[in-house]
N, C-alpha and C positions, 0 to 999 in steps of 0.2 A: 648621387655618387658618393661613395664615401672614402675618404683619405686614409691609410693604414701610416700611422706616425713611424718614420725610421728612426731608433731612438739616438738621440741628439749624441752620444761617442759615437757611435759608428758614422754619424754622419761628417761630425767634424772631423775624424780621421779621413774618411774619404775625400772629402774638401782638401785636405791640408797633403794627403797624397797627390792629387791633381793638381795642385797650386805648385807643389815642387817639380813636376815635370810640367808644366805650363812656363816654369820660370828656367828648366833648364833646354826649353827650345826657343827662348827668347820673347815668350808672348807674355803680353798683360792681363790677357782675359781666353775664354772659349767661351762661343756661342753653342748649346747645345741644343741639337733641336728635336733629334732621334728620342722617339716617347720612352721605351725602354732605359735610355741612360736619364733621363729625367727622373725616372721614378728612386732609380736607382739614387741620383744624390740628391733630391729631395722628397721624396714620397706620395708627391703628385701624379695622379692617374688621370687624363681628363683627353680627349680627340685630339685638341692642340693644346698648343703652349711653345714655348720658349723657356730658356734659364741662360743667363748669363754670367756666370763666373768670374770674379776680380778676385783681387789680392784677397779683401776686405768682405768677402762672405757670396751670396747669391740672389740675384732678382731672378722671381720666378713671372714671367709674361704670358695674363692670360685674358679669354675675351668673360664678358658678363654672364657667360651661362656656369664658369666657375670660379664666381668671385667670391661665393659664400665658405666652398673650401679650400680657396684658397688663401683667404684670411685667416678660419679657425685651425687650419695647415701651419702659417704663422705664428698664431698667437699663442696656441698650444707649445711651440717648439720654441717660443722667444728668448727664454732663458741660456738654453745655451748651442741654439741653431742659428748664426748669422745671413737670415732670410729674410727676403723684403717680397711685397708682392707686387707688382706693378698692372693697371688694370690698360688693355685695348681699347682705345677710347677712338680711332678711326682704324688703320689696316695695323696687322702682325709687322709688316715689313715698316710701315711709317714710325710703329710704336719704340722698336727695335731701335732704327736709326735714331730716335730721341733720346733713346734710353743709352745708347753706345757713346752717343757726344757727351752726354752730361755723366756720365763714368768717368773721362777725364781719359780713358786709355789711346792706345794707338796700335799695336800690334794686336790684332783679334782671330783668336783661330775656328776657326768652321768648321763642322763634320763633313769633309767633301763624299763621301758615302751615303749621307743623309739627307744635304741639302740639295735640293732643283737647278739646276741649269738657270730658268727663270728668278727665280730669288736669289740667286747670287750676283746676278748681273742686274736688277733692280738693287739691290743694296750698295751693288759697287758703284752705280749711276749717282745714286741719293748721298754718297759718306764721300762722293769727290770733293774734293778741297777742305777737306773738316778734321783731315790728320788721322783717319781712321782707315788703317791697312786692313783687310781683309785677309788672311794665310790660311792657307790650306793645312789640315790635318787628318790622319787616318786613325782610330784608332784609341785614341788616349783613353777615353771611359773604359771601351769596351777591354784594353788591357788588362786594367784592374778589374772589370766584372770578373774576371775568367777565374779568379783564386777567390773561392767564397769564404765570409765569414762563420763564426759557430751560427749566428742568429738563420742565417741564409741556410747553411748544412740542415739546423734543427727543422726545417721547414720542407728541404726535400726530403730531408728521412721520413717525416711523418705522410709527404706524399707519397713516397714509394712504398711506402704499406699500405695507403688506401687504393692505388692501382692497383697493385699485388692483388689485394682484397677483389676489387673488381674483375682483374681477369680470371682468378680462378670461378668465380662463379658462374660470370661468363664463356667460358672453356665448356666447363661441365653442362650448360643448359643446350648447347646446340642441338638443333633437331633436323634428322632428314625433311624433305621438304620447305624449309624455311626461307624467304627470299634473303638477300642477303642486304637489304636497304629493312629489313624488320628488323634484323638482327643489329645492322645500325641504330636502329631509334633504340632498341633497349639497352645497349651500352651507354649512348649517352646519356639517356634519363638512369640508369645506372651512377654516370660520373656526378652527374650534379645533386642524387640522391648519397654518394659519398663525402660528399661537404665542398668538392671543386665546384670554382667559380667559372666552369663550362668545361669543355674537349679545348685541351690545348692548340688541336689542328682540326681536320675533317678525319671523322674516325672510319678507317677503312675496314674494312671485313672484301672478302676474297673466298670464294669456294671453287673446287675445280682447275678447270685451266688457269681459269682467274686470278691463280695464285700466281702467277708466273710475270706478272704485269708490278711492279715493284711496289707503284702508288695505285694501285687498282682503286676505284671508286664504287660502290656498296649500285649494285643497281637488280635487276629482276632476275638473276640466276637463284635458281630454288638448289638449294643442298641437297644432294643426291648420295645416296649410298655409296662408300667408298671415295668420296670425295676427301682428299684435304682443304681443310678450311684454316685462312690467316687470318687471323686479329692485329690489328696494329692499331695502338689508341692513346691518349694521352688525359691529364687535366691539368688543370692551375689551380693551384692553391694560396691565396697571399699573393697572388702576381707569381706563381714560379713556375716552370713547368716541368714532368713527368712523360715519360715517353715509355712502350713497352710491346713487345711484339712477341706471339706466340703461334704456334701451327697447331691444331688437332687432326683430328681422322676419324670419320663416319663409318665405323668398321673396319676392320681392320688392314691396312694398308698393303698395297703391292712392295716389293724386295726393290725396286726401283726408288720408289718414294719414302721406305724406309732407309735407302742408301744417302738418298738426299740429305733427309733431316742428320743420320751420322755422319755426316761430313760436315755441315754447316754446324750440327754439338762439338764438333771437334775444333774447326775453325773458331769458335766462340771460345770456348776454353785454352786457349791457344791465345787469344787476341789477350784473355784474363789475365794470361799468367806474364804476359810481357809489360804490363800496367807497373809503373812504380816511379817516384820522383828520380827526375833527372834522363828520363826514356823519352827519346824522340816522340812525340805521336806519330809519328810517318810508322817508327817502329815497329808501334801497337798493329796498324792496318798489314804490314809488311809480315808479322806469327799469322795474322788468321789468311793471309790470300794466300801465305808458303803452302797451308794445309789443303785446303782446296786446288792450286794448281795441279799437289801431288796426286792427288784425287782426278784429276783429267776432269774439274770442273772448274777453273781458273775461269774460263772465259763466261761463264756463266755467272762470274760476279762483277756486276759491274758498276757497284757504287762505292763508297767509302764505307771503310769498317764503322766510324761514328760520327757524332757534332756533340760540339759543347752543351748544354742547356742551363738553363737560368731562367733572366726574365722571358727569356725567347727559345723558342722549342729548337733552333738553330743556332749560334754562337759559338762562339773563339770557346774552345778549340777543336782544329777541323781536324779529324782524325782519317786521314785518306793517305791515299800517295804523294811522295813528294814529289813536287812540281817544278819544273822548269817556270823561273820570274822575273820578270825587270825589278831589279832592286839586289839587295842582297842581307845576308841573317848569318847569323851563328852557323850555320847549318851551309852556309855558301850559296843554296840557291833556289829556296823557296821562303821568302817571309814568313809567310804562316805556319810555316811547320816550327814548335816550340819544344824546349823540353820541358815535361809532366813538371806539376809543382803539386804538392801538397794540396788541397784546396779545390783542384781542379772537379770540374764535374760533368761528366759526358755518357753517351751512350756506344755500348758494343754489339752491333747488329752486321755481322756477317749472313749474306743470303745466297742464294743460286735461283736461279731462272731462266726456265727452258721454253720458250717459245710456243704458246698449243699444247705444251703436255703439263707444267705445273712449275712450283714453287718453295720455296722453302727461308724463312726468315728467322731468325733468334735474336731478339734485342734485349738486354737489359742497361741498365744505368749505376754507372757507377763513381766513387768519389776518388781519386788519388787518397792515400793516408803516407805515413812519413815511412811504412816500412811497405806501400805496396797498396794496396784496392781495399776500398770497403761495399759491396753490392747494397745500393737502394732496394732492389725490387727485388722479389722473394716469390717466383714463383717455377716449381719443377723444369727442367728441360726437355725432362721427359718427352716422348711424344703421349700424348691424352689419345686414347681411340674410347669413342664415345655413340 
């Protein structure tokens, strides 16, 4: 396994971001445990681990099968990366609680999103009487993931061209007759002949009724003439991920299914133009459902216009309806609904689906910029009849 070094400013700024909101909710430390924000503030990729955060830099806790990189992880960054490695020498959770008392801290916040039922209440067993509070938190990494940096931006541009690249190829080679779990395996030997380091998800393909099924699953429907067929696929590049969704046509389509796709074109371009800092995300979802209800096919969408992407093909920010919350925000009464910032980077995929008759999805990825959107992915909206 090999360690992608995040280079040492961006990392001490990230550090010294979360050390200021760590200290302005009172805590000494965070225990992270979620892999994703791991990589994110030290650049370690590995099954498990731990990182634990003080004032004074990072220990990164891991077992023996990645002590080799996570020493050369170290050594490499020692200069100006305040990282220690610490090795599992019996359980994660015993290692932890040694590692928590001899920090010296006492307010310690948790990812309660992240962490087990189980592990939190073994921990809270183990650090009884030892001065070491366990506190709950939601959120802190994942905050700052959400506004990427230029080094993180350069890294989805460069995927969102080699996606681009693969679905048009993809689009254009469909053939009647083809099962639709064939036409799976050459996409993803596709994605990883692109230079991604795998399908960021399970890559769906959909022919027919099929399409009408949101997350359909690639299985023995053979593409029949006059079929719409959905592509929906992703990769990772560098740890990032890529999301992209397109519809063709195996001849050319009935007035019904080309009504579909013009509504869901319109809906998309609609969700586009409401993109820009300081815009609710709720907003964004709230242009593209207006155009589709007007269309008498409202009810026929029934997911979220997008999600954040990052390290995770899912992340802040959720770009849905606003939601009734326990808690309260800016917004009065959904936490998660945020306004757009610079940085941000999600996907806009308004769909329709009709139960037994078919489907229609349009996804692209795109970044906030300071005057409005910039598109990752670059491929026609067109409908392809092929």
């Amino acid at each position: 396994m090999a360690a992608t070094l995040v280079p040492g400013a961006r990392f001490v700024e990230r550090l010294g971001a979360l050390q200021t909101r760590l200290a302005g909710d009172g805590l000494d430390a965070l225990l992270v445990t979620q892999p994703a924000n791991i990589f994110y503030l030290t650049s370690f990729r590995g099954s498990a681990g731990v990182v634990l955060l003080t004032p004074d830099g990072a220990r990164l806790i891991t077992d023996s099968r990645y002590a080799t990189v996570a020493t050369r992880l170290v050594e490499a960054s020692a200069k100006e990366i305040p990282l220690t490695f610490v090795q599992v020498e019996s359980s994660y959770e015993e290692t932890v609680c040694v590692v928590l008392k001899q920090a010296g801290v006492s307010r310690v916040g948790i990812e309660t999103a992240h962490m087990t039922l189980a592990r939190y209440d073994w921990l809270k067993r183990a650090l009884a009487g030892s001065g070491v509070e366990l506190c709950r938190t939601i959120g802190l990494v994942e905050s700052l993931r959400q506004v990427k940096d230029p080094g993180e931006l350069a890294t989805l541009r460069e995927a969102g061209r080699r996606i681009s690249r693969v679905m048009r190829e993809m689009l254009s080679g469909l053939r009647v007759g083809r099962r639709e779990r064939e036409v799976a395996a050459d996409i993803d030997w596709a994605i990883r002949d692109a230079g991604f380091e795998g399908p960021a998800f399970e890559t769906i393909v959909a022919g027919g009724p099929n399409t009408a099924l949101p997350h359909a699953r690639p299985g023995e429907w053979r593409l029949a003439a006059g079929d719409l067929v959905l592509l929906d696929f992703g990769g990772i590049l560098n740890g990032y991920c890529v999301d992209l969704t397109r519809v063709a046509s195996l001849g050319h389509p009935g007035p019904v299914a080309l009504g579909w796709h013009a509504a869901v074109g319109e809906a998309h371009e609609a969700a586009l133009a409401a993109v820009g800092p300081g815009v609710w995300a709720s907003a964004v979802d709230t242009a593209a459902r207006a155009v589709l209800e007007r269309r008498g096919l409202g009810a026929a969408f029934g997911h979220g216009t997008g999600h954040g992407l990052g390290l995770e093909v899912h992340e802040a920010p959720r770009v849905g309806k606003r939601r009734r919350a326990v808690g309260s925000s800016p917004s009065g009464d959904d936490p998660e609904d945020v306004r757009l910032e610079a940085g941000m980077v999600f996907t806009v995929e308004p769909g329709v689906y009709l139960r037994g008759r078919g489907g229609v999805r349009l996804e692209d990825d795109v970044v906030v910029t300071a005057t409005g959107y910039e598109l990752l992915t670059h491929v026609s909206l067109d409908l392809l009849v092929v």
